[in-house]
DONU-884186 format. One record per residue (C-alpha): residue number from 1; residue in three letters; y, z, x. Coordinates in steps of 0.2 Angstrom, whole numbers, padded with zeros to 4 digits. Each point is the difference from the previous one (the first is absolute). Layout:
N
    n  res      v      w      u
  NUM  ALA      Y      Z      X
...
This chain:
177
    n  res      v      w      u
    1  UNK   0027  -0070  -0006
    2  UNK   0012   0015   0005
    3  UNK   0002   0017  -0004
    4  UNK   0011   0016   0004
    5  UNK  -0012   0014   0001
    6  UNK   0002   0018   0003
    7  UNK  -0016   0014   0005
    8  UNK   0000   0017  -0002
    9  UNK  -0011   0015  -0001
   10  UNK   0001   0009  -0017
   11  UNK  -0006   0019  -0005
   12  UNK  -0001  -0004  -0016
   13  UNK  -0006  -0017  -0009
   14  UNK   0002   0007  -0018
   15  UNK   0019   0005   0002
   16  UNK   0004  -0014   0009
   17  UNK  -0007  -0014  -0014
   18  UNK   0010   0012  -0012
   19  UNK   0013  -0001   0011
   20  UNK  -0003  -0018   0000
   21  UNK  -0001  -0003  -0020
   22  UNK   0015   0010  -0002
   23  UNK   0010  -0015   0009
   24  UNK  -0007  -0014  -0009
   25  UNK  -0020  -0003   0009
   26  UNK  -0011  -0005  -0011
   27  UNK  -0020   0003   0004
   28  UNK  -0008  -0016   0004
   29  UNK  -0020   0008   0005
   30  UNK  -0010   0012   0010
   31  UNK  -0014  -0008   0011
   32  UNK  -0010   0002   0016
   33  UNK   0006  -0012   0016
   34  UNK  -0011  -0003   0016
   35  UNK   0013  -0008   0014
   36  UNK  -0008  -0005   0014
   37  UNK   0005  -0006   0014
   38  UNK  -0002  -0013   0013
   39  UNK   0004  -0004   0021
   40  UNK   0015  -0013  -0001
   41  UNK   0013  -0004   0014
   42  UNK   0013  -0002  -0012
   43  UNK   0006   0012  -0014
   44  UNK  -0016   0009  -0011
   45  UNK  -0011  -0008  -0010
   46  UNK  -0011   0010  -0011
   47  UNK  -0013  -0004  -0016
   48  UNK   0004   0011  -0015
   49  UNK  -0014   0003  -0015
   50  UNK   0005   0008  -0015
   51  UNK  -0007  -0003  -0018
   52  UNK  -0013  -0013   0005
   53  UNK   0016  -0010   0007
   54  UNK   0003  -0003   0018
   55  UNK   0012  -0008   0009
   56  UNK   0007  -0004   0019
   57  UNK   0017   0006   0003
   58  UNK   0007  -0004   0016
   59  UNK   0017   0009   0006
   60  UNK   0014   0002   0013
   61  UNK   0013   0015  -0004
   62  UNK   0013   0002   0010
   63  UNK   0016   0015  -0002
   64  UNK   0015  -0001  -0009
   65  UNK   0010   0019  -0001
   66  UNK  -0016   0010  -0001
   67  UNK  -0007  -0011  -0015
   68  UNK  -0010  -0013   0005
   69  UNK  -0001  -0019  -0005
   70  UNK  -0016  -0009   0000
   71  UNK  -0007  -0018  -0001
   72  UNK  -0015  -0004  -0007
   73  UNK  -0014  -0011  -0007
   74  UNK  -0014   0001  -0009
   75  UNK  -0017  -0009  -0006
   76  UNK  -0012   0005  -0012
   77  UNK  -0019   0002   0006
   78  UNK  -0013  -0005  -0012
   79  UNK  -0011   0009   0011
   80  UNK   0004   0013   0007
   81  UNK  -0014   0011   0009
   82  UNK  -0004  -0016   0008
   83  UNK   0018  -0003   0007
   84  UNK   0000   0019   0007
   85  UNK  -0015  -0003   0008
   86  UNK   0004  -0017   0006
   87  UNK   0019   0006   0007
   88  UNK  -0009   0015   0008
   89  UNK  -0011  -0009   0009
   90  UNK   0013  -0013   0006
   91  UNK   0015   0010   0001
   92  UNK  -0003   0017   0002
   93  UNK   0002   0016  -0013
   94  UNK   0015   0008   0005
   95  UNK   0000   0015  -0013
   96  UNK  -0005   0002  -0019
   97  UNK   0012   0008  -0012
   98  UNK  -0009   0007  -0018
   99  UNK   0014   0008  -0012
  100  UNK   0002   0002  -0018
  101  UNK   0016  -0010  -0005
  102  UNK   0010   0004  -0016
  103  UNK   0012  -0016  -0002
  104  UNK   0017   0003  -0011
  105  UNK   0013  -0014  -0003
  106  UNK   0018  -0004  -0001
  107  UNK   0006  -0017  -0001
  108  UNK  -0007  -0007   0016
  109  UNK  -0001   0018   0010
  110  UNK  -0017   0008  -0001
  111  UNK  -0003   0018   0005
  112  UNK  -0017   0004   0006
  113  UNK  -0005   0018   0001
  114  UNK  -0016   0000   0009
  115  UNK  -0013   0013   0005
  116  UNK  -0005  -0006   0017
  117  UNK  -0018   0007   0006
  118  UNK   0002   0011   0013
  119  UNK   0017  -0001   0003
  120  UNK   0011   0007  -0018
  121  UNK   0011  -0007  -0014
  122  UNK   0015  -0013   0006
  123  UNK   0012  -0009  -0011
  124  UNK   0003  -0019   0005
  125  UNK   0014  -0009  -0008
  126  UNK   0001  -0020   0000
  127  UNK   0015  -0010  -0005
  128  UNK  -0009  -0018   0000
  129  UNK   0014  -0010   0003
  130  UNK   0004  -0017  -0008
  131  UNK  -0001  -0015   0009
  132  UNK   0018  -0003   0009
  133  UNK   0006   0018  -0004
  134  UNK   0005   0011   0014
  135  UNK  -0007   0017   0002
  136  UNK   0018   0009  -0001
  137  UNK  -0001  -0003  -0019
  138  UNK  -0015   0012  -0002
  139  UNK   0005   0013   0015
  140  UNK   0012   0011  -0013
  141  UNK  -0013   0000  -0014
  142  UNK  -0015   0004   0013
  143  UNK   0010   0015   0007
  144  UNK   0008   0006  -0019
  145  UNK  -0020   0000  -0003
  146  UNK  -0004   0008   0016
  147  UNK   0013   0014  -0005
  148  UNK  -0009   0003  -0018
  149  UNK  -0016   0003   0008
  150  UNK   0006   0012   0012
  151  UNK  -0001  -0009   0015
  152  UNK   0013   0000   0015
  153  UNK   0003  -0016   0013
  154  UNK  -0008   0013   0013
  155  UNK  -0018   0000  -0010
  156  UNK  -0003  -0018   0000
  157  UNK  -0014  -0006   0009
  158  UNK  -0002  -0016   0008
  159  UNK  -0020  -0001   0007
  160  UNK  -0012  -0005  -0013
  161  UNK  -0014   0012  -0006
  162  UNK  -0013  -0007   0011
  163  UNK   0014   0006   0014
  164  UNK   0001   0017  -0007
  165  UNK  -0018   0000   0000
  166  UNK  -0002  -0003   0018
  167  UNK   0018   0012   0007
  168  UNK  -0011   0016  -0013
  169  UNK  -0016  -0003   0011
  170  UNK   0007  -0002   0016
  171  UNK   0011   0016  -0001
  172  UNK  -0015   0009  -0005
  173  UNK  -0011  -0006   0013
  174  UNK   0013   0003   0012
  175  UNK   0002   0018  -0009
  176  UNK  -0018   0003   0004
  177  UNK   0000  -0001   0019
């Protein structure tokens, strides 16, 4: 599967899911996710829980004019503590991401507005793509919805949280010195 996605910090989740409504998003739900993540010499591979669901998602992202495009599967887990411990163990935990997600909708475009612990409120679009279609057909739509949230090219950020996570600690370790 493929996707166009765009990251960015927000200072407000509530404006922007007005924002969001007021061009056609339609809330989907609000739940709690657990990300984590494993060792792997190619691309990331992380276990997400949410709901008592859980599956495997494996990923390669790659740039394209400051948005991003990303490959990826994924495989349910019937179990999935047991997996966590199991890829832990053989693998290696890289980093473990807890946030609160609220999903909204349009068409095949999900915003998620997520309040990610220890590290703020973001906004993620994702234009999944249909098989054969190229990703210049959803760069416009992702940047007209960019420009609704408030969110200029410059803002976008192309690490995921568990990234964030570790550039905020090592700045402040560094900082203490």
């Amino acid at each position: 599967m493929r996707n166009l996605e765009a990251k960015f910090r927000l200072s407000d989740l509530d404006a922007a899911r007005a924002r969001a409504e007021a061009i056609g998003f339609a809330l989907s739900s609000t739940f709690l996710q657990r990300d984590t993540f494993f060792v792997v010499p190619s691309g990331k591979l992380k276990l997400r829980e949410q709901q008592g669901l859980a599956w495997l998602i494996h990923y390669h992202r790659g740039h394209s004019q400051r948005l991003e495009m990303s490959n990826y599967d994924i495989v349910p887990v019937p179990e999935p503590e047991a997996t966590r411990a199991m890829l832990g163990a053989a693998l290696g935990t890289l980093a473990e991401v807890r946030k609160e997600r609220t999903l909204l909708m349009r068409r095949n475009i999900r915003l998620h507005l997520d309040c990610v612990d220890g590290l703020g409120d973001f906004g993620e679009i994702e234009a999944v793509l249909p098989a054969g279609e190229p990703a210049e057909t959803y760069r416009d739509e992702v940047g007209a919805i960019l420009d609704a949230l408030g969110v200029d090219q410059a803002g976008l950020i192309d690490v995921s949280y568990f990234e964030l996570m570790r550039s905020v600690r090592e700045r402040s370790s560094s900082g203490n010195r």
